[in-house]
N, C-alpha and C positions, 0 to 999 in steps of 0.2 A: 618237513620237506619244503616245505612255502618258507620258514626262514633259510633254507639252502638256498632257494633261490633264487632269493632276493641278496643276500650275501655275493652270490656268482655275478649277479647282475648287475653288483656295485663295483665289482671286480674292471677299472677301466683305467685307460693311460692317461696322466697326469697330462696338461698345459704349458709346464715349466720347463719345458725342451724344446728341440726341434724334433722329427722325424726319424732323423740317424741315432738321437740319444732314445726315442722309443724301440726303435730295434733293436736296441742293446738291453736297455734297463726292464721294456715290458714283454716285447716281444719272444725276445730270444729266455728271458726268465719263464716267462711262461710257457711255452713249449720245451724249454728242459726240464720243469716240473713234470711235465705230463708226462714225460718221456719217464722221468724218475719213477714216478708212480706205476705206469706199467710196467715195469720193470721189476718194482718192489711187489706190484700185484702177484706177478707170474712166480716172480723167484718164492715170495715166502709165503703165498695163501697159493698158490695154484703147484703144479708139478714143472719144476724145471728140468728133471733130469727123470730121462728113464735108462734102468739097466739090462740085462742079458742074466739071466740068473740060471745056475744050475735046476733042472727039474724038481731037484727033492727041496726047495726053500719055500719053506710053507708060509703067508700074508704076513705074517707080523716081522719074517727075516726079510721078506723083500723091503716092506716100510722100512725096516731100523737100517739098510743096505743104504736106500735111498739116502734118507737124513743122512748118514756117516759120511759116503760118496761127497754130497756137497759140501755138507760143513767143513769135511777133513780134507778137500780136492782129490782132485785127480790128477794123471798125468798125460802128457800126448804122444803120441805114439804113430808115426804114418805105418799104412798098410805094405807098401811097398818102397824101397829106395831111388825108385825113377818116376818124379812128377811133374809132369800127371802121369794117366796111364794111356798108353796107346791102345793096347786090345787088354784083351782077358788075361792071355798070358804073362803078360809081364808081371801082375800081381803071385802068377803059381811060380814062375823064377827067381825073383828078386823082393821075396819077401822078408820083414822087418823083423825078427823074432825079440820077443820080450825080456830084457835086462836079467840075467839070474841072479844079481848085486842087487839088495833092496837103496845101496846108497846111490846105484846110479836111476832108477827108479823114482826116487827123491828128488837128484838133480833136475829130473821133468815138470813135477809138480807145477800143476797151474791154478790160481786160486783168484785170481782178479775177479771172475765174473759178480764172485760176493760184492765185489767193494763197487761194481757199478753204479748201483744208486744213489752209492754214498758220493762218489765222482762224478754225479752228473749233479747232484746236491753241489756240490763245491762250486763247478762252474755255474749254477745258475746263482748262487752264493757271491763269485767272481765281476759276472754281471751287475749283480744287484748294488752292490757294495757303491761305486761313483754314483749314483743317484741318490745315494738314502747321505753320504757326504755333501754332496751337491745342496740338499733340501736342510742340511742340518747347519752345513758352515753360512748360506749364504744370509740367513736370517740376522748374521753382526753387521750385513750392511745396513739396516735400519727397515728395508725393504722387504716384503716378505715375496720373492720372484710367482711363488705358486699362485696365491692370493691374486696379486697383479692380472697374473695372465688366465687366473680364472673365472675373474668379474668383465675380462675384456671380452672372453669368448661367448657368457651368459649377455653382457650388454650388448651382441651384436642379433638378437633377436628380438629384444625389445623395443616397444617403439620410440619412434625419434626422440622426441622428447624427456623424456624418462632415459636413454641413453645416453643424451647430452649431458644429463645431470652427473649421470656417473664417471661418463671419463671426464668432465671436468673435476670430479673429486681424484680419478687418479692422475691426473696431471698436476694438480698439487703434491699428492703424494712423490711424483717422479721430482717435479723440480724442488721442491723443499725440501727432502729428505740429499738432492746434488750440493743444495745452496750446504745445508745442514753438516754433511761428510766434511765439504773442504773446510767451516769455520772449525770442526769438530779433532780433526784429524792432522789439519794444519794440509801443508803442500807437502806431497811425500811419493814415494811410485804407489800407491797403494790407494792415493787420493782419485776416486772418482772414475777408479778402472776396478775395484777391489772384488767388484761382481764379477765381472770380463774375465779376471785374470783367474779367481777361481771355475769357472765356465771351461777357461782354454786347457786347464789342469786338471780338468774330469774329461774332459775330448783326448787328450792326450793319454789319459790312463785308458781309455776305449780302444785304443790305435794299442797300446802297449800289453792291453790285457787279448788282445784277439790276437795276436803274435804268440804271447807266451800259450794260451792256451793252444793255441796248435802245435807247435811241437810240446807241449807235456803230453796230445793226444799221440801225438806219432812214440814218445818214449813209452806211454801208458800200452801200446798195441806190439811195441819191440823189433818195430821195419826198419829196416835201413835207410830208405830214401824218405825225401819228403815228397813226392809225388806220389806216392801208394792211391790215391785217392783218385788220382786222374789216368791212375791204370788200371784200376777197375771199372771205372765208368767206362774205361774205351773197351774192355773185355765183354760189357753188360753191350753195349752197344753192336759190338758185331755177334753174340749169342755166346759166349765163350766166359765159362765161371771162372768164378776166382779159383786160382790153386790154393789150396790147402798147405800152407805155410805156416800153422800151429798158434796163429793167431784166430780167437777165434774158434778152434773146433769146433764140431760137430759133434766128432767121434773121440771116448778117451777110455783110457784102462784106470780104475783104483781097484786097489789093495786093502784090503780091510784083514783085520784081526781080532777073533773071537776065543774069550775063555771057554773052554766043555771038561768037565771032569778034572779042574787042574790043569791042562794043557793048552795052551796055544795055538789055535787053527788060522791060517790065513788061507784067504779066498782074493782073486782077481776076478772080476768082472768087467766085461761093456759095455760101456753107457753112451749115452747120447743125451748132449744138452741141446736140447732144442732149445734155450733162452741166448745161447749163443746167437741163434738167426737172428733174431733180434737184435742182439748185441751191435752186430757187423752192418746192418743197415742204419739202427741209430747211428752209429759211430761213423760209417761214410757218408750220412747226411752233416754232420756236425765238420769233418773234415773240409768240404765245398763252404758251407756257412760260417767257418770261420775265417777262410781266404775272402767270398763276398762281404762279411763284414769290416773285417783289414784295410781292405780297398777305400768300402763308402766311408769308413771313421777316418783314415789318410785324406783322403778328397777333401772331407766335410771341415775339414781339421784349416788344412789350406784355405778353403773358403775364407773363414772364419776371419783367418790369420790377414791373408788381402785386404776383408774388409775393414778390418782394423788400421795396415799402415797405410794406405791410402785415403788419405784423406779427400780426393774426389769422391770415392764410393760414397762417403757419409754427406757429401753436398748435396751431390744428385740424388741420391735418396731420402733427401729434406724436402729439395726441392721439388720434388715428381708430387706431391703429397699437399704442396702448397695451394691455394687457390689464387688464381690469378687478378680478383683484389686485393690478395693482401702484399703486391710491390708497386699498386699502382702510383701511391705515394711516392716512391721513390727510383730515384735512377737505377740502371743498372749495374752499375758499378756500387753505389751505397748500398743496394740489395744484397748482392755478391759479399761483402763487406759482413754487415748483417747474417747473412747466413755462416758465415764463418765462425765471428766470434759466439752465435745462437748454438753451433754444433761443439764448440772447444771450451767456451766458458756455462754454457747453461746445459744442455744436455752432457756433455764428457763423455765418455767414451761406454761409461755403465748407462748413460741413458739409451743412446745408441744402441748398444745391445741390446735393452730390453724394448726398444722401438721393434727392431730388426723379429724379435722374438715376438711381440703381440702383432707383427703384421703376418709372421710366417701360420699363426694358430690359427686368428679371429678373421683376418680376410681385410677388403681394402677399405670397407668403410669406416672400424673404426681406426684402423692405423692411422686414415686421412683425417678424420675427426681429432684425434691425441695430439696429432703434429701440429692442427693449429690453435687446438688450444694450447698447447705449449708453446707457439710461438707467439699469439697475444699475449701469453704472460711473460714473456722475455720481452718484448717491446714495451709493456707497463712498468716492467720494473725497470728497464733502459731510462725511460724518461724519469722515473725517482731514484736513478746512480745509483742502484743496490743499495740505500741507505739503511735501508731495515727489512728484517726477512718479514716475510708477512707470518700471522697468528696462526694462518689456518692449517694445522700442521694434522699430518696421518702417521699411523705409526703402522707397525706390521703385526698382521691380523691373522695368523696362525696361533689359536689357542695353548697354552703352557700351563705346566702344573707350578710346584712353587720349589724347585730345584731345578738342578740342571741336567746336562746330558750322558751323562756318568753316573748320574743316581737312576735314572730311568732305567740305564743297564743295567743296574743291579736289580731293582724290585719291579722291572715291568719286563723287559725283552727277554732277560734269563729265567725266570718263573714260568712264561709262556712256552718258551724251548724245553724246558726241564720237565713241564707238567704233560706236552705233546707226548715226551719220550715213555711217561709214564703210564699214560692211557695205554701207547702203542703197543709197549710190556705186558701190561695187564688184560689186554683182549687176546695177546697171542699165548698168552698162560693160562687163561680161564676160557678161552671160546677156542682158541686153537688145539694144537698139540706139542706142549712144549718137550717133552719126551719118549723117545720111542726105545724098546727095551728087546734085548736077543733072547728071548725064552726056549726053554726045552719044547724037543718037539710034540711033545705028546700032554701039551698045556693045550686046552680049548682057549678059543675067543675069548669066555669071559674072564678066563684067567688071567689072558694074555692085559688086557684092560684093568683087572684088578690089578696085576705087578705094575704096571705103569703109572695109574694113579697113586700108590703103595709109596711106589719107590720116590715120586715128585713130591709129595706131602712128609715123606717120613726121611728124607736126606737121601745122600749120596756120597761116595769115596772118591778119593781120585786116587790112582795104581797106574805110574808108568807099565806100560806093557811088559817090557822088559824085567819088571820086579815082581816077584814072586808075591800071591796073594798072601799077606800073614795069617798063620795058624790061629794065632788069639784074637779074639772077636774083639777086646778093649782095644788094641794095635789097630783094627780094623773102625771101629768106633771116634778113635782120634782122629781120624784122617775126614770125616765125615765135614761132606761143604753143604752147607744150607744159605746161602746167602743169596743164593737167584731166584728164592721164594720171596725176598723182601726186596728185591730191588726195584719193584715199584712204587712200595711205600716211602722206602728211602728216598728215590725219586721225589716221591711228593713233600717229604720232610725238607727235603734240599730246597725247593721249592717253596717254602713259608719262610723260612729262614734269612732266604732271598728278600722277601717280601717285609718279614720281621723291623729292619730297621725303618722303613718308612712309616710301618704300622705305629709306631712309636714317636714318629717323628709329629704325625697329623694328632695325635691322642694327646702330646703335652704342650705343642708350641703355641698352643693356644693360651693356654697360663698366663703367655708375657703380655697378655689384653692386646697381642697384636694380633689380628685376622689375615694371618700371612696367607692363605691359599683363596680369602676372598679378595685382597688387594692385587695378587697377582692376574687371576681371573677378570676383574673389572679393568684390570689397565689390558688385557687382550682381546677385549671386548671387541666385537667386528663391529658392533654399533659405533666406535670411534673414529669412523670416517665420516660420518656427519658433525661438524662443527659443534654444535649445543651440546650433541650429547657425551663430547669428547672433553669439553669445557668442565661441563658437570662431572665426570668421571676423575676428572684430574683434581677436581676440587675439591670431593669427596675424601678420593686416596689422599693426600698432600692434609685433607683436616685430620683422619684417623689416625694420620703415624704421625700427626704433630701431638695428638690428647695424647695416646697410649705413650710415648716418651716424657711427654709433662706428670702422668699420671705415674709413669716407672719410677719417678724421681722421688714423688713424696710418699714413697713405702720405706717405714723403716726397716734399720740393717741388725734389728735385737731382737728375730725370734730364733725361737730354739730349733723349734720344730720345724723341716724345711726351710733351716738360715737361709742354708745355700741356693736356694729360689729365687730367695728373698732378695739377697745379696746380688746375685745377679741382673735381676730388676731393675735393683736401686742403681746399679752401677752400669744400665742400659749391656749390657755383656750375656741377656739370658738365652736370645734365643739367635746370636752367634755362637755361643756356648755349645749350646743342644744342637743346632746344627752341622759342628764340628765334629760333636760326639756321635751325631749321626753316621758321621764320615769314616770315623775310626771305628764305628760297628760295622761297616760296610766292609772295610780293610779286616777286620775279626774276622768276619762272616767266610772271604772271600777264604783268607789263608788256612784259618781251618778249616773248610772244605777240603783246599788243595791238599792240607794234609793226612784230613780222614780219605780223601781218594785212592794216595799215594800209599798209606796204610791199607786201606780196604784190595790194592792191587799187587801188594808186596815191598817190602823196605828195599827188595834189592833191584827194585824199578822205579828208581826216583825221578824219574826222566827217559821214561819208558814211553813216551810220545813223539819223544826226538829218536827214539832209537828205532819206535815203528816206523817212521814217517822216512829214514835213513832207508830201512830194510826194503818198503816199499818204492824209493826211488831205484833200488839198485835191482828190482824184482826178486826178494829173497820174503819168502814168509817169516813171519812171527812164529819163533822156535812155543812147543806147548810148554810152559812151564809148571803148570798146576793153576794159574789163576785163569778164570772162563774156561776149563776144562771142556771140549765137547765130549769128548769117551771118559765115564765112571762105572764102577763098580754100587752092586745093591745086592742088601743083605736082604731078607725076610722071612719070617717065620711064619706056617700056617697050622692050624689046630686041623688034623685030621683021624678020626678015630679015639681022640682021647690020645693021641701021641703030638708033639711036637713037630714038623719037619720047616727044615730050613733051606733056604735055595738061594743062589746066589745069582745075579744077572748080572748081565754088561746091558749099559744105555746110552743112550746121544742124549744129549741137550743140544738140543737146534737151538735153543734162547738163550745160551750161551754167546752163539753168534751175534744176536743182535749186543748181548750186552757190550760183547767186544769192541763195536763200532760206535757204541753210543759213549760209552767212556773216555776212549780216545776222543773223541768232540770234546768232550767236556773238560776231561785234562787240559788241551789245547785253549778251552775258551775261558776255565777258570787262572790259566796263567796270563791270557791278556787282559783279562778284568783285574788282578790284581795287579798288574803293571801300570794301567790307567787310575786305577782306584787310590795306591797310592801316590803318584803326582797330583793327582788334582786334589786329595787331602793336603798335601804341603803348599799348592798353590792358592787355597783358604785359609791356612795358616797365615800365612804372608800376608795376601791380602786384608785380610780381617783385622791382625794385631799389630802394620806394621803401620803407622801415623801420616807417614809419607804419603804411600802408597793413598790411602784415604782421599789426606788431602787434593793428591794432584787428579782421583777420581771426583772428585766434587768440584774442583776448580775447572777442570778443563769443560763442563756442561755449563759454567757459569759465564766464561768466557764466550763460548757461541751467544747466550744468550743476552752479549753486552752487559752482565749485571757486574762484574769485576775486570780489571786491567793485571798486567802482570808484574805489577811493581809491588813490591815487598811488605807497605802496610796492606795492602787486597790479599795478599797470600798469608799474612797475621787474620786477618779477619776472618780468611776462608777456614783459617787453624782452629779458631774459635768457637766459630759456627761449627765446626766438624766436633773438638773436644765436649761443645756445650749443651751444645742442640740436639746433633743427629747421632752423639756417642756411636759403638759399634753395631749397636742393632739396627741405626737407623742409614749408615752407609751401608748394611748386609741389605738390607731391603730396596735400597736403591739397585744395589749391582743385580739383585735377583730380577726386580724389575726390567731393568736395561738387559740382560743376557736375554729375557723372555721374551719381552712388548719392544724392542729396539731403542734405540739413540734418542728418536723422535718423541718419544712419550714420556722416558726419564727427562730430557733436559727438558720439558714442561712442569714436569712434578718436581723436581731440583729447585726451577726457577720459582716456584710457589711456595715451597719451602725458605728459603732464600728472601722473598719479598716478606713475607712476615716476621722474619727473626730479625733481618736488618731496618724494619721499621720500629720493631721492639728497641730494636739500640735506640737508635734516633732518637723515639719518642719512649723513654720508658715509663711504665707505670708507676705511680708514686703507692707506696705501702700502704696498705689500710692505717688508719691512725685509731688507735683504742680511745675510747667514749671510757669520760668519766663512771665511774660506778655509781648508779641511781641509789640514793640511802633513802627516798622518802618513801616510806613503804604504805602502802592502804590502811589503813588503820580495820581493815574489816581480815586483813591478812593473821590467820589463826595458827599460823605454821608453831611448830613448839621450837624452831631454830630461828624464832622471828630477834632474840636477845642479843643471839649470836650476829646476826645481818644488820646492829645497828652500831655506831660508830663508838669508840670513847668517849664518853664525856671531855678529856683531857686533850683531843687530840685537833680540837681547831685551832 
């Protein structure tokens, strides 16, 4: 309980935004969980539905009524043709009688309520999705935004001093990482806005996704207008309910059909879903909250936009921040001046945002503090003409494993989702009731309990209604589905499998003597915002991957036994190799799955996600085909007397249900994992094996860091260094690097790499020279090969 809730208690909204981006990404996510969760509480552990049952249905028919009602739906039906109702009367005139067509009775059917939590899942899914983008693309600026604006909000309680310290380290960080981008990236639209522009393009999808989601809420509900929401509130407001317009009921009629004696009995009953009230209040809170979020994401958006083409906004909010010694130096005009080219050459347009952002979080002290250290160091570096960036460089300090963001989804997001779904399965199997069973009536209690358990441990049939039970038991035996007993473990199997290729990946790459997950680890060290210790760190990495490639080289390529290790070693290729192969197990992993899914759901639903997902836009249920059966047939035999007797029941599986919902996820998610999984395998391909590619990744860091020009013998040298030095394990380790710890901390470890290999040119070492061979041996030397170790007589 104490780990619950300290878990809860870390539960809090990130720095890396504004205000408007929290009411999207935490806010509104977390209230639609909640919402999902009581929802999920009520529908599947509590009673959502209650029914009207004839007098003679004794507990166990009312239970298995219940289950069937919800899983199988219901349909709607008003009481009377004139609504509302004026008096009494109208209901005993103008009353609705019940379809005697079971197909127009069908045509009613309403089954959403099921998929609510899955649909409020989505949307809070919806929401979430441009922040976890946000947090994951913006890291290729070299900056880590969260970091940034999370040391600004801790240093503003600290004392002065100790403060100072710190955001003078991020004002390094801000302007080096500005200087760094434009040598980096060259002049481009992308130069020095790259943060902004991704920022304006997660504000935008805010504006886009509170739009779409309300009208899919208005198609999900089936009204006509888009006002429904504001005509209710005006109905609630002068005492006046909503009319009963079938959205939503209350009140519904199903049909159920039971086997007795061979024969077919159907019953109507009605029910009342009280999870419906629920429903319709969540749903017209959500209707108001996504027209008020519309709004403030449209406004906040414009904001934004303003402050961006305007470039007085960005003066006067330089200058409000300024202290008024620091223009007493100079006129007011060379001020003005000064502040101009401070806002368009040293901060650009990414610093400005993240000014704008750590003043909107942290408050006015340290905004005011940030702006003037950034602006003494734009007047220090004015007066040395930008001639050289300064050493003291930060890099981005969000911790990484030693891949990238595609491998994560395979062995860490999807194992978490998969392994969730599995607990969820197996407590509603083993502590719920995932079967409820139509017994004779003259079965006691514990019979009724023993067929139930019986029939869940020892299988099930599926029998369209419509088809006649078969006479022979082996006919009946074929039909037999037992696959909703294992779909937890499967679950969990899915789930290692997932995890499998990584398992593999940390257990050999170690082989190649390179410490690939502790070099990555030490370059994302948050300690490397302190100078020394980011010196040391660089120094460190830059010596281990210079031995372990010197050390690849002098393994020979003649064993037998694991050549191919060997060989790879020798030929610096091992642990791009394995890496690759990681990739293409990842791509294995992914498609067989898809295809045991597709298998485990029927060959003639290959794309039975697209067809649900069709069915559900146009409000038509998923026809029962035999896979997730909710209604089966059970056989069983009981020893009574020294005789035989056999009995035969009809059952629900309510956990049918859930599986139904959870697979569809999963079809849906294992077809976009393998859509990414294979691109970013071919985009390792490329980059790894093609020379080009290499080269211009190691040239273009060397170039910021002044050590090469771009003239043709520097691009022969940088070929060399690339073929000779860093082969392809030692460019894979860089890029790993760079994607994970930023720009900033590769072109340090590039340039130190670099400084050693082109001083080895220069200066190279001269060969050991072989020492004559010593003949004069001790004469106290008793060896019996002493005859052997002395020279010819003949040979001076």
């Amino acid at each position: 309980m104490d780990k619950l809730t300290q878990y809860l208690s870390s539960i809090k909204p990130y720095r890396d935004c504004d205000f408007i981006d929290r009411l999207n990404s935490f806010y509104t996510v977390i209230g639609t969980v909640c919402f999902a969760v009581l929802v999920s509480g009520w529908s599947f552990v509590g009673t959502p539905i209650q029914c009207w049952f004839p007098a003679y249905f004794k507990g166990w028919w009312i239970q298995y009524s219940l289950d069937y009602c919800y899983v199988q739906n219901t349909y709607f039906l008003p009481f009377t043709k004139s609504v509302p109702l004026k008096n009494y009367w109208d209901l005993i005139r103008s009353p609705i009688d019940i379809p005697e067509s079971v197909e127009k009775r069908e045509e009613r059917l309403i089954g959403y309520y099921q998929w609510v939590p899955f649909i409020l899942a989505l949307v809070a899914v919806c929401f979430w999705m441009p922040m976890a983008f946000w947090r994951a693309l913006n890291m290729h600026s070299g900056i880590s935004v969260k970091t940034v604006c999370d040391m600004t909000s801790i240093v503003e309680h600290v004392e002065p001093l100790s403060r100072r310290k710190n955001v003078d380290k991020i004002a390094q960080l801000l302007d080096h990482s500005t200087v760094l981008s434009a040598r980096l990236h060259g002049r481009n639209l992308f130069t020095g806005r790259y943060i902004l522009l991704l920022y304006l393009a997660v504000k935008i999808y805010y504006v886009i996704n509170a739009v779409m989601l309300f009208f899919m809420l208005q198609h999900f509900l089936g009204v006509d207008d888009s006002f429904w929401g504001a005509r209710v509130f005006y109905n609630l407001v002068y005492g006046r309910q909503w009319e009963e317009t079938g959205n939503f009921p209350r009140v519904t009629i199903c049909d159920f059909e039971v086997r007795e004696l061979g024969n077919v009995h159907r019953h109507s009953v009605q029910c009342v879903l009280m999870i419906n009230m629920f429903n319709e209040k969540i749903f017209l809170f959500f209707w108001w909250w996504f027209i008020i979020l519309a709004v403030l994401n449209f406004v906040n958006l414009l904001c934004w936009i303003a402050s961006i083409i305007f470039d007085s906004f960005s003066w006067s909010y330089v200058i409000s921040y300024l202290q008024d010694s620091d223009r007493w130096e100079m006129s007011e005009s060379e001020f003005l001046f000064n502040i101009e080219n401070f806002v368009k050459i040293c901060l650009q347009p990414d610093g400005m945002f993240l000014l704008r952002l750590i003043g909107t979080n942290s408050g006015e002290i340290v905004s005011k503090e940030l702006v003037n250290s950034l602006w003494n160091r734009y007047l220090s570096r004015k007066i040395s003409n930008h001639k050289k960036v300064d050493d003291d460089q930060s890099l981005a300090l969000t911790p990484h494993n030693d891949d990238d963001l595609v491998d994560r989804v395979n062995y860490y997001y999807t194992p978490i989702i998969i392994a969730f779904f599995s607990l969820t399965l197996s407590a509603k199997q083993y502590v719920g009731q995932p079967i409820q069973c139509w017994v004779p009536a003259q079965f006691t209690g514990a019979w009724e309990q023993y067929t139930e358990n019986y029939c869940f441990v020892q299988n099930t049939y599926f029998l369209q209604l419509t088809n006649q039970i078969p006479v022979d038991y082996v006919e009946r035996d074929s039909r037999e589905i037992g696959y909703y007993q294992w779909v937890p473990f499967i679950l969990a199997l899915q789930a290692f499998l997932f995890y499998l290729p990584c398992l593999i990946w940390r257990l050999t790459n170690w082989y190649s003597g390179i410490s690939v997950l502790g070099i990555t680890n030490m370059a994302v060290d948050a300690g490397n915002m302190d100078h020394e210790t980011r010196k040391k760190n660089v120094k460190t990495v830059a010596q281990h991957i210079r031995q372990s490639l010197n050390l690849q080289r002098e393994l020979s390529t003649s064993g037998k036994l694991f050549g191919f290790l060997i060989y790879g070693k020798h030929y610096g290729i091992y642990v791009t190799g394995l890496y690759l192969f990681i990739k293409f197990l990842y791509i294995l992993n992914v498609v067989c799955q898809f295809l045991i899914l597709n298998r485990f759901l029927g060959a003639q639903y290959t794309f039975w996600g697209f067809e649900i997902l069709r069915d559900l836009a146009y409000g038509r249920e998923w026809q029962e085909s035999g896979h997730f059966p909710r209604v089966t047939m059970c056989d069983f035999d009981v020893r009574v007397l020294g005789n035989l007797h056999r009995w035969t029941v009809q059952c629900v599986l309510m956990i049918n249900m859930f599986n139904e919902k959870i697979y569809l996820f999963l079809w849906w998610w294992f077809f976009i994992i393998s859509i990414f999984t294979f691109l970013n395998f071919f985009y390792w391909i490329f980059v790894s094996f093609n020379e080009n590619m290499q080269v211009n990744f190691i040239s273009r860091y060397l170039r910021v860091s002044d050590k090469i020009s771009d003239t043709l013998p520097e691009q022969r040298r940088v070929g060399k260094f690339v073929r000779r030095e860093l082969r392809p394990d030692g460019v894979f380790l860089l890029r790993i690097i760079a994607s994970n710890a930023g720009d900033i901390i590769a072109t340090e470890l590039i340039k130190s790499l670099w400084t050693v290999y082109d001083a080895k040119q220069n200066h190279p070492t001269p060969p050991p020279v072989q020492s004559k061979k010593n003949v004069n041996y001790d004469k106290n030397d008793q060896s019996p090969y002493q005859e052997e170790k002395m020279p010819l007589a003949g040979s001076q």
